[in-house]
Structure formats: C-alpha cells, structure tokens
C-alpha positions as CSV (number, residue, x, y, z in Angstrom):
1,X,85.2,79.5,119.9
2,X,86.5,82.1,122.1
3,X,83.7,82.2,124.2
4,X,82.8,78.5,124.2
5,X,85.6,76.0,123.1
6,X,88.4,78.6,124.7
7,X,86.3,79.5,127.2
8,X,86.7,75.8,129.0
9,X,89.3,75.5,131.5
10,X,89.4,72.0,131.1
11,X,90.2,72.6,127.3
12,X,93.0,75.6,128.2
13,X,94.5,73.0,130.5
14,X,94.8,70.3,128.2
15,X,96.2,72.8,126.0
16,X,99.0,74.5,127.3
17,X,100.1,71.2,128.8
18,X,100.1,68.8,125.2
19,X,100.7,71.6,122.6
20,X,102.5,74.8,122.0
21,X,99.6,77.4,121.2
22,X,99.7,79.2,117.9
23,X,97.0,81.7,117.2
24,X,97.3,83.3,113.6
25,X,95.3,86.6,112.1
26,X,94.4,85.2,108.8
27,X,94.6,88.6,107.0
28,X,97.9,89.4,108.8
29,X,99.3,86.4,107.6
30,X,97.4,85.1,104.1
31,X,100.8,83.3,103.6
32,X,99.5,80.9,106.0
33,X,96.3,81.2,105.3
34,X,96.4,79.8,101.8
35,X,98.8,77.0,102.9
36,X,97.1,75.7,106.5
37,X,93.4,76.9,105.7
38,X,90.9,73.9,106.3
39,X,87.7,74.9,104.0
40,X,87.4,78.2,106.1
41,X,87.6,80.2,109.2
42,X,87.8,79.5,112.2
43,X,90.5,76.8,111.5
44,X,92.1,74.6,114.2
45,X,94.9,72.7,112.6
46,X,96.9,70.6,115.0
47,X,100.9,70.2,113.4
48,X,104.3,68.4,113.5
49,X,107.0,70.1,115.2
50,X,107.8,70.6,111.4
51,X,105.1,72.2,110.3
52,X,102.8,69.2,108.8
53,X,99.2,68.8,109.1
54,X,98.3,66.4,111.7
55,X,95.0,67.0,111.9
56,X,92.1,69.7,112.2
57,X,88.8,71.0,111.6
58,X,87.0,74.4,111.1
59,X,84.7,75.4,114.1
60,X,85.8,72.9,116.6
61,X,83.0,72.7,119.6
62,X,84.3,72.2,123.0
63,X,83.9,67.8,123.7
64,X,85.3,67.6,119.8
65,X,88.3,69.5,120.6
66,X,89.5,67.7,123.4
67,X,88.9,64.6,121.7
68,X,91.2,66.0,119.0
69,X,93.7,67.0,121.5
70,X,93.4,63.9,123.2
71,X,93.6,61.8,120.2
72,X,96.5,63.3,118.6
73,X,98.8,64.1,121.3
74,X,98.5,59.9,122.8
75,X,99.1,59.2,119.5
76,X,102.5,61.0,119.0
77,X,103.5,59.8,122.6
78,X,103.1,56.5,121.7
79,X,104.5,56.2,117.8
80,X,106.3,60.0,117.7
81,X,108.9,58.6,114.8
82,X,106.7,56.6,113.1
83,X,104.1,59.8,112.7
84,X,107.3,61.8,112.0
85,X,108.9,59.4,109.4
86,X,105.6,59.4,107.8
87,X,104.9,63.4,108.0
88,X,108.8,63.6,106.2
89,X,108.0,61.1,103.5
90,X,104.3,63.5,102.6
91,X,106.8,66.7,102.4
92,X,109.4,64.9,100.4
93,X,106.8,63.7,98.1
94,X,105.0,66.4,97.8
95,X,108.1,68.4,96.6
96,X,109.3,66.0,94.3
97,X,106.2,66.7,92.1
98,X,107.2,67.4,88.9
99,X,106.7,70.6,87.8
100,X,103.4,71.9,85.6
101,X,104.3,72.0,81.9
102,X,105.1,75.6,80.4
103,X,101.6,77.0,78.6
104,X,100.6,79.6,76.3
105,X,98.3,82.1,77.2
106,X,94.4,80.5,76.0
107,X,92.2,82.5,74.1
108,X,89.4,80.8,74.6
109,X,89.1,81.6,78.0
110,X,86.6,83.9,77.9
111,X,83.9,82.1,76.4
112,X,85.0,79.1,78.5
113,X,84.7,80.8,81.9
114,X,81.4,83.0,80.3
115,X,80.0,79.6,79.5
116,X,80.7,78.5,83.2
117,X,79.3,81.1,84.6
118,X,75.9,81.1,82.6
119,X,75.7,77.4,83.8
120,X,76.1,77.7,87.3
121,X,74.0,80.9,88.2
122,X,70.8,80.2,90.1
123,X,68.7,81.9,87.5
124,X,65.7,82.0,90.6
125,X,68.0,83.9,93.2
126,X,70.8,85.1,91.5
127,X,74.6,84.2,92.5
128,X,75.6,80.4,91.5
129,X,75.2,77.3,93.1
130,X,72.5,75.7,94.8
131,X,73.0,76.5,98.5
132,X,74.9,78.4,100.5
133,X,75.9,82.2,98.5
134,X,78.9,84.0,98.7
135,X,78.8,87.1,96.7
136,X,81.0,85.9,94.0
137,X,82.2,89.3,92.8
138,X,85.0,88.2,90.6
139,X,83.1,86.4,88.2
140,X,80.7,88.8,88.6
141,X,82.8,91.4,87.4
142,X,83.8,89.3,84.5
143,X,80.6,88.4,83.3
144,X,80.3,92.4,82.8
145,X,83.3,93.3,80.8
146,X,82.4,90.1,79.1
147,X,78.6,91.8,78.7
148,X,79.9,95.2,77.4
149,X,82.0,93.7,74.8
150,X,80.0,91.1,73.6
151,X,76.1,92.0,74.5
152,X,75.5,88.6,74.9
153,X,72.0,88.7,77.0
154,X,72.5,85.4,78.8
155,X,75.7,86.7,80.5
156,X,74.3,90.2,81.1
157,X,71.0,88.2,82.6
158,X,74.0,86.8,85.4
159,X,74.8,90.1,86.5
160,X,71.7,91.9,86.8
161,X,69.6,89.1,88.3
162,X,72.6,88.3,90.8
163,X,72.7,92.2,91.7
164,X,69.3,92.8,91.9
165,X,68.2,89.6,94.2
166,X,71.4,90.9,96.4
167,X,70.2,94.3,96.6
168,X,66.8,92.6,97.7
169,X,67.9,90.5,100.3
170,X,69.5,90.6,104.1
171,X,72.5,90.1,103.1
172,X,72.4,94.2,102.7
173,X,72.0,96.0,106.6
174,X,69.5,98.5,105.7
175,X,70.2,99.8,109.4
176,X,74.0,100.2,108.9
177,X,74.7,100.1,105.8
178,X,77.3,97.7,104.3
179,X,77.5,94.0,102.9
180,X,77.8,91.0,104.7
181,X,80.2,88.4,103.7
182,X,78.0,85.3,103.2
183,X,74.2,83.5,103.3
184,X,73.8,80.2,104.8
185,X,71.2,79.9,102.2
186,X,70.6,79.6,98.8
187,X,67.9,82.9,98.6
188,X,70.6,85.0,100.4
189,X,68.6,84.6,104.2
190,X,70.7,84.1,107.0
191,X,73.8,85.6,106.9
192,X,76.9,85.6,108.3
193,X,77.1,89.0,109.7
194,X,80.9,89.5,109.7
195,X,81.7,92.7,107.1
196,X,84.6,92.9,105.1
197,X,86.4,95.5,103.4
198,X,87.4,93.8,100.3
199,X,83.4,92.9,100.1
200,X,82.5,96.4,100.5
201,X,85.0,97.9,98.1
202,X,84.3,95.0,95.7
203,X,80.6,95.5,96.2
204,X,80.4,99.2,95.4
205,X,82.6,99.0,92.5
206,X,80.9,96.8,90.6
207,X,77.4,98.4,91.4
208,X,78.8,102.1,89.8
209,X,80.5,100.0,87.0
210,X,77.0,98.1,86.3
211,X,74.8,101.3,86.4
212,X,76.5,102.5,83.9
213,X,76.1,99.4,81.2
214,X,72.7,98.3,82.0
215,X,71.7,102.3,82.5
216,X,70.4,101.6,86.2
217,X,70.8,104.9,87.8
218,X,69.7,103.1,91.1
219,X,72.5,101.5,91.5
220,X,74.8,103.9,91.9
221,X,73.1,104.9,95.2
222,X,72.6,102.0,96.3
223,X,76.7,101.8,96.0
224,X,76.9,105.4,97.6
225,X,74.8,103.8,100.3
226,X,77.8,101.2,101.1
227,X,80.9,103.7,101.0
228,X,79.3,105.9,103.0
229,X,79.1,103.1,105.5
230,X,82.8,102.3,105.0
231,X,83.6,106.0,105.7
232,X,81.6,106.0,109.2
233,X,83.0,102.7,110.0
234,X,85.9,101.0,108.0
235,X,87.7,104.3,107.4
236,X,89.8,107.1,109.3
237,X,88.6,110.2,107.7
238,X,91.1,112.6,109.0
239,X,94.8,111.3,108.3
240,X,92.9,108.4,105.6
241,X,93.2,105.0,106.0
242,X,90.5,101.9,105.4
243,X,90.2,99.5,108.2
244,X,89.7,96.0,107.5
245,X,86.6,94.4,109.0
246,X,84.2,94.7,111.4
247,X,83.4,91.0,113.7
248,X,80.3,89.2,112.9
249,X,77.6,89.8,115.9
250,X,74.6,87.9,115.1
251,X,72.8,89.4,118.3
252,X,73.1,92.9,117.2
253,X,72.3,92.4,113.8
254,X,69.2,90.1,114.5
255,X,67.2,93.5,116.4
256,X,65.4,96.3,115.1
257,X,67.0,99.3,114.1
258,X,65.8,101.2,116.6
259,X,67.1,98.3,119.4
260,X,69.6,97.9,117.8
261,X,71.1,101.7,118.1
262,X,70.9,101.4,121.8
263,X,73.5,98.6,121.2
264,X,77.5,98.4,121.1
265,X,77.9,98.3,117.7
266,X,80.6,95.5,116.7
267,X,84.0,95.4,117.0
268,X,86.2,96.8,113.9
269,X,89.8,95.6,113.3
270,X,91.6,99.1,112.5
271,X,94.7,97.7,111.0
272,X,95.5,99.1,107.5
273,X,96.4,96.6,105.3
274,X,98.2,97.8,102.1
275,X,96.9,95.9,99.6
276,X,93.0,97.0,101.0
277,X,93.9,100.5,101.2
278,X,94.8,99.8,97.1
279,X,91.8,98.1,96.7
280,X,89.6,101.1,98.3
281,X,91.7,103.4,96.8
282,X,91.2,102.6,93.3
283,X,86.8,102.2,94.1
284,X,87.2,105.6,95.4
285,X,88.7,106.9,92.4
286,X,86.4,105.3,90.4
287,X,83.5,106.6,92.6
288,X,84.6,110.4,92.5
289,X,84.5,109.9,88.3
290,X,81.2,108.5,88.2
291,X,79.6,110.9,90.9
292,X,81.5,113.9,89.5
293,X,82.6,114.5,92.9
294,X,86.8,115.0,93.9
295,X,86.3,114.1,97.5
296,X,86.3,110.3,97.2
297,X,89.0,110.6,94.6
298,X,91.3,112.9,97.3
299,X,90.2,110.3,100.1
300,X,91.4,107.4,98.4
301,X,94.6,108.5,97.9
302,X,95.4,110.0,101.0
303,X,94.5,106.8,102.1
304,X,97.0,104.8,99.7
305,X,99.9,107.4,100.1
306,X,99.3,106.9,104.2
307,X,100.1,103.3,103.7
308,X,102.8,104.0,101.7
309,X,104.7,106.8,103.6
310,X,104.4,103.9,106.7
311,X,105.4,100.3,104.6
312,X,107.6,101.6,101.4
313,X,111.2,101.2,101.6
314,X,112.9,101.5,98.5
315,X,114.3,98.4,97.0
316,X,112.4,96.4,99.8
317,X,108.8,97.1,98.1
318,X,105.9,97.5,100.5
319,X,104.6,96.2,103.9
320,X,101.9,94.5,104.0
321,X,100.0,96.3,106.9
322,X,101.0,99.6,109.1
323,X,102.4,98.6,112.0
324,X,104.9,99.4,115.0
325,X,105.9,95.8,115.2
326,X,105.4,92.7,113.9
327,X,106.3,93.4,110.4
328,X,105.5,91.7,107.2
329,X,107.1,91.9,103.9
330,X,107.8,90.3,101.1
331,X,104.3,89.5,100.0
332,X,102.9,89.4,96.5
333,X,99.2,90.8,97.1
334,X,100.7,94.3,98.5
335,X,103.2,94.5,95.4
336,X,100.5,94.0,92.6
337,X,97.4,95.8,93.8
338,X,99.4,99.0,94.9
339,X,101.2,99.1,91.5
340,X,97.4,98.8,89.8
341,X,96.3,101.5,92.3
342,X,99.1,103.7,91.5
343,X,98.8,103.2,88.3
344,X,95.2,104.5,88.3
345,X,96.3,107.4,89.8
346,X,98.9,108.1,87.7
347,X,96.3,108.3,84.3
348,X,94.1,110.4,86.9
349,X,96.5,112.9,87.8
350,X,99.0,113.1,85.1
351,X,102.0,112.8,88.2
352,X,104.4,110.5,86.9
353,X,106.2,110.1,90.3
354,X,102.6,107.5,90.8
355,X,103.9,105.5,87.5
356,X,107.7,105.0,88.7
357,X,106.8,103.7,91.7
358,X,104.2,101.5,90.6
359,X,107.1,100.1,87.9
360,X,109.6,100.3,90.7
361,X,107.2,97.9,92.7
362,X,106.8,95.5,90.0
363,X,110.4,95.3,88.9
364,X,110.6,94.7,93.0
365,X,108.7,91.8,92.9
366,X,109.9,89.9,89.7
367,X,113.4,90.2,91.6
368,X,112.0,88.5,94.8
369,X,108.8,86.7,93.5
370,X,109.4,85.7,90.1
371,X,110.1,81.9,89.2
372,X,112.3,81.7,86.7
373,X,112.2,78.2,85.3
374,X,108.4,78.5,85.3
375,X,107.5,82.2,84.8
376,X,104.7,83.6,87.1
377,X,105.0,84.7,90.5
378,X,104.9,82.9,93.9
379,X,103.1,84.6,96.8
380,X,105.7,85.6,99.5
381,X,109.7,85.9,99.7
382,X,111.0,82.8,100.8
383,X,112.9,82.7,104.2
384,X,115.8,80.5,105.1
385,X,113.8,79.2,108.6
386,X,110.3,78.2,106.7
387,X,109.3,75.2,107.7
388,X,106.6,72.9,106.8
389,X,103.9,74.4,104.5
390,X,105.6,77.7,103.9
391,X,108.4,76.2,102.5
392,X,106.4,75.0,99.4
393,X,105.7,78.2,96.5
394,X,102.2,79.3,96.0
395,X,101.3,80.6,92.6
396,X,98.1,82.5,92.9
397,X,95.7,82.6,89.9
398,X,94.2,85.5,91.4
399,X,97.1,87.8,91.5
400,X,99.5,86.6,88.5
401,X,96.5,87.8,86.7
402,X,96.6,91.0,88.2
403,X,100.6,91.0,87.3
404,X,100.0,90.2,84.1
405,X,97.4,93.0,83.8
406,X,99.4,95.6,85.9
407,X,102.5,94.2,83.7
408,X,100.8,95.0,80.6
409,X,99.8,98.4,81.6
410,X,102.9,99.2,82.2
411,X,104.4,98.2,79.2
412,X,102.1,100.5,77.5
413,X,103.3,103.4,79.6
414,X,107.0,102.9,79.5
415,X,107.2,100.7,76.2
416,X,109.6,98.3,77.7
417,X,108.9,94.7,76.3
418,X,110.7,92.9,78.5
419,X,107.6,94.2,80.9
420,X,104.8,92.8,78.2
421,X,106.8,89.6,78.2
422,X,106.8,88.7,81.5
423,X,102.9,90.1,81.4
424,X,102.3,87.5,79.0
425,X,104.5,84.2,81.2
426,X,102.7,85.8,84.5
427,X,99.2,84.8,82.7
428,X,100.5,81.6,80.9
429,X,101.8,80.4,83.9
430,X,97.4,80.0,85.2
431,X,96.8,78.2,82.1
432,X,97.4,74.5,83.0
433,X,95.1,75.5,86.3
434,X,92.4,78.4,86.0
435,X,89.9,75.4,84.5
436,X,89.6,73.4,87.5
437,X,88.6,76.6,89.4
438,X,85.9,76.7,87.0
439,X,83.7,80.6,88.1
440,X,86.7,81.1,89.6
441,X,89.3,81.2,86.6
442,X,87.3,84.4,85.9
443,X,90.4,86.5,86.8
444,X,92.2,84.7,84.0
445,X,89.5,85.4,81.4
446,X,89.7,88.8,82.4
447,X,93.6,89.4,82.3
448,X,93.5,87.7,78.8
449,X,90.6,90.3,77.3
450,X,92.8,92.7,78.1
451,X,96.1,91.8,77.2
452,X,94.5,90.6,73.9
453,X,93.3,94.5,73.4
C-alpha cells in the first residue's frame, strides 16, 4: 500500500484534509492489534473520535480507498451525532455483557483438541484446512507432546506428514535459509515471503523436539539450517539480541539464487522485542542441549539478559521492546514468556538470581494484570486515557496458558500454593472459550497435560 494506495497524491490529499492519520506497528503495539485487527495485516480501519470502528478493510487498493474515505467522512458530515449516538450505544452494550461464568479447569481437553486436530489435517499436504496454509505450530506442538505420551499413530501421522510436506515445499528459501510466514495455497506454493522471528524460533524448535520422538536425525539439520539463518540475519551476534522480521519482497525471492545474490536483500526490522528475545532464547537453549554445543545456549542468553538490562525496572516488570523512546509497558506477553525463559535458564544453570526474577515478574503481573472477580489475566495495564477498544480487557487464551504453566513451574520451585492456585484460575479462566478456537485451543490442552503431571 505504500507504494500504490499511499503512493497517490490524490489519496494523501483527501487524507490529511478528512482524517487525522494514525499509522500503528502491529508488533510494537499487539494491544491494538488484537482489538482493531480486521482478519490481517495490512489493516485500514477508519474510527470515531472515540475510538469505534467505523469502517475498514485489509489491503485497501487505491479507487477503494477513496471511496472509503469519501464515503465515511460525507457521512459523518452530514449525521455526525446520529453516527456518534449510535457508536456510544455499541460500547455501552458491549460492556454491559455479562460476564463468562467461573469454570474448572477440563480434563478432557486433550483428547478434544487431539481429536480436532486429527480432523482437520490435510492428510495429502500436511497442515489443516483445505486452502490457504499457515504453519500452525501451536497445535503442532501439541499434537507431539500429545504423541510422546500417548503413541497414538493418528496424531503422530499429523506431525510428521505436516513437517515433512513443509520441509518439501517453498515455503522453506533454500537460497537464504529461513521460513516464510504463509502459502496462498493449500500444497504450501506461493508464499507470502515476509519472515518472522516467532516462525523461525517456533519452526526450529519443534523440528529438534520432533527428531528426537520420531528418531529423524534429518531434522535436526534441517532446524540448524534455519538458526543459522536467524544468526546471519535476525540476530546481533556481538552484544546479542534477535531482530524481529525481515519485509516480504516477492521480487527477490521469485529469482534464482545466483540472481538473486546480486540483489538488496530485504529490509529487516532490528527492534528487539522482549518477549521474542524469550522466545529465541529458550530455542537456543534447547538447541545447544540437543546439539551438545554451549554456543547457542551462551547466545540466547546474552540475548535475553540484553533485553533485560535495557526494559527491567523493578516493581514495574519489563518493557516490551528496547528503545530510546516511545516506551511500552505494562504488557502481558513480555511478563509470561521472559519468566518461562528465565525459568529455563534457571534449571540450566543452577543461578537462582534467573528463578527470582522470573517469580518477581509474575507476582508483577498478577498485581497489574490479574482480574480478580474472574481469575486469569488481561493483556495490558489499563490507562486512565484509553479510549474506545483499549478500554475493554483482553484475556488471551494463548498466554494465560502460558501463566498457568509458568505459574505451575514456579510453584514447584518455590512451593508457594498460592502460585499453583492462581496457575490453576489462569487455565480455568480459557475453559468457557478454548473450544470455539477449535486447533487453536491447543495451548489449553497443553497447559492442562502439564499442570495435570
């Protein structure tokens, strides 16, 4: 859209003269993300002074977006407090919902979400559904802990179809290395050529974790194959540090490798986010076990502490990117996946000063974060001027799983039960909802195989 909707003066004009301009990083803000995304990115939402979804679209081409502009901007000229009125009444409503019952954690979630998952894989290209592929790691991941422990063939037959038809397709560069986000099409073809960390870390992770259950000692090149990527291009190997993404750039991708090295390479976004870093942190740990190799172990947490030494105040938890300005704080993700990470390191290294801080995090965030009518934890810190979408709480199945997993490993550690408590209200608090996200409650079944152990 930049260099075709943007691009338009005539669009620029009727911009800047019937709207004030917002442009938001999505992984600088997920906040606002999760609350104003329309079904993906790029998204062009058009709002209320308040903060209430008008209208919008994803990739908005240049005639549709100034018939949205047009549109919109005659209509609140000409019936502004009727659109208001109406736009007050939807947030009113919406906040008068009554609140989701209390649950207990289910135990049946396993098999439910195993059973989901063995119904919706494409058993002719691997992954699940019938068009379009992301790479689904989550319930990927699930389906082999679920494996290990059980041996069930069907939901081993999940993981190693969907990692070898990967492995076989474009959606790995074999002239760059690394993992592209998405395929437009259902056998993995035509992909979307943006890389992202949390694909590559995810990626890697579960290739070294799968070699080692279905005995596949290819694999765990194959995963050497994409770290060493991230190290040439996603990662600061003198002071640490793992960037976030490098741009989609269909041009460059689509030549040879020998054209293609005569090329720019894309552009990588450089910012360290904390919660990545974590993420990374804990693969490379993981990595340096299986390969028998201290390097990517040291690397990973030079990168964590790095983050840390820049974002950690105490009593105030973490940052949620390194930064001169523009800070952001307050956000659940960073919390719970530095805790896990230090956590890891704690078990690897035997320093305790890893464990209290990961506790100190976590006893940070059910201060700021935790609801206590409801149990579970919202996604950010609440601010007196939200407005709009931000002003309603997020629960996140994804990460009060983690909580409730991080929460639980703690509680082992320390033997406070007021920690396995909360662990097990974090993971009851999912319970009314991980079913309609049906592969995706996979981070529920998960938390509750191992807070049932």
């Amino acid at each position: 859209m930049e260099q075709t909707t943007y691009a338009r003066p005539d669009i620029v004009q009727a911009i800047v003269q019937r709207t004030v301009p917002i442009k938001v990083d999505a992984d600088r803000r997920p906040d606002l993300n999760d609350r104003y995304n329309l079904d993906g990115w790029p998204t062009t939402a058009l709002l209320t002074p308040s903060g209430e979804i008008l209208t919008g679209t994803t990739y908005a081409t240049p005639d549709l977006m100034l018939r949205m502009l047009g549109e919109t901007a005659d209509a609140l000229q000409e019936r502004y407090d009727d659109l208001m009125t109406r736009a007050a009444a939807a947030a009113t409503a919406r906040r008068q919902t009554p609140p989701p019952n209390r649950y207990n954690v289910d135990a049946t979630a396993p098999d439910w979400v195993s059973n989901q998952i063995r119904e919706q894989f494409d058993s002719e290209h691997g992954g699940f559904g019938l068009a379009g592929k992301f790479l689904h790691l989550g319930p990927l991941r699930f389906a082999l802990a679920h494996y290990a422990a059980t041996r069930q063939d069907a939901v081993g037959d999940v993981v190693r179809g969907s990692l070898t038809s990967i492995l076989a397709s474009p959606m790995i560069d074999d002239v760059d290395g690394g993992v592209f986000r998405y395929a437009a099409a259902r056998d993995w073809s035509r992909p979307h050529t943006e890389k992202m960390l949390e694909d590559q870390v995810g990626m890697a992770s579960l290739l070294l974790d799968a070699a080692g259950v279905f005995d596949v000692s290819d694999w765990v090149g194959r995963a050497r194959d994409i770290m060493r990527f991230v190290e040439r291009t996603l990662c600061d190997r003198t002071r640490g540090g793992f960037y976030a993404s490098q741009r989609a750039d269909d041009d460059y991708h689509g030549v040879s490798g020998s054209l293609r090295r005569t090329m720019e390479a894309p552009v990588v976004d450089t910012t360290l986010f904390t919660d990545l870093n974590a993420q990374a942190a804990v693969a490379w740990l993981r990595a340096g076990a299986v390969l028998d190799d201290v390097e990517p172990g040291r690397l990973g947490l030079v990168s964590l502490e790095r983050v840390l030494l820049s974002g950690y105040r105490p009593g105030e938890g973490v940052a949620h990117f390194v930064a001169r300005r523009g800070e952001v704080r307050g956000l659940l993700t960073d919390h719970v996946h530095t805790a896990w990470a230090l956590l890891d390191f704690d078990e690897a290294t035997g320093n305790e000063t890893y464990g209290m801080l990961a506790e100190e995090l976590m006893r940070t965030a059910v201060r700021t974060l935790w609801d206590p009518v409801r149990g579970g934890f919202v996604d950010r810190q609440p601010g007196a001027d939200d407005i709009g979408l931000l002003a309603d709480p997020l629960k996140p199945l994804g990460l009060n799983c983690l909580a409730a997993r991080t929460l639980h490993r703690l509680a082992a550690r320390t033997g406070q039960q007021d920690l396995e408590q909360m662990a097990q209200d974090a993971l009851a608090s999912q319970t009314g909802v991980y079913r309609a996200q049906g592969i995706g409650g996979a981070p529920y079944a998960m938390a509750v195989l191992e807070l049932a152990e």
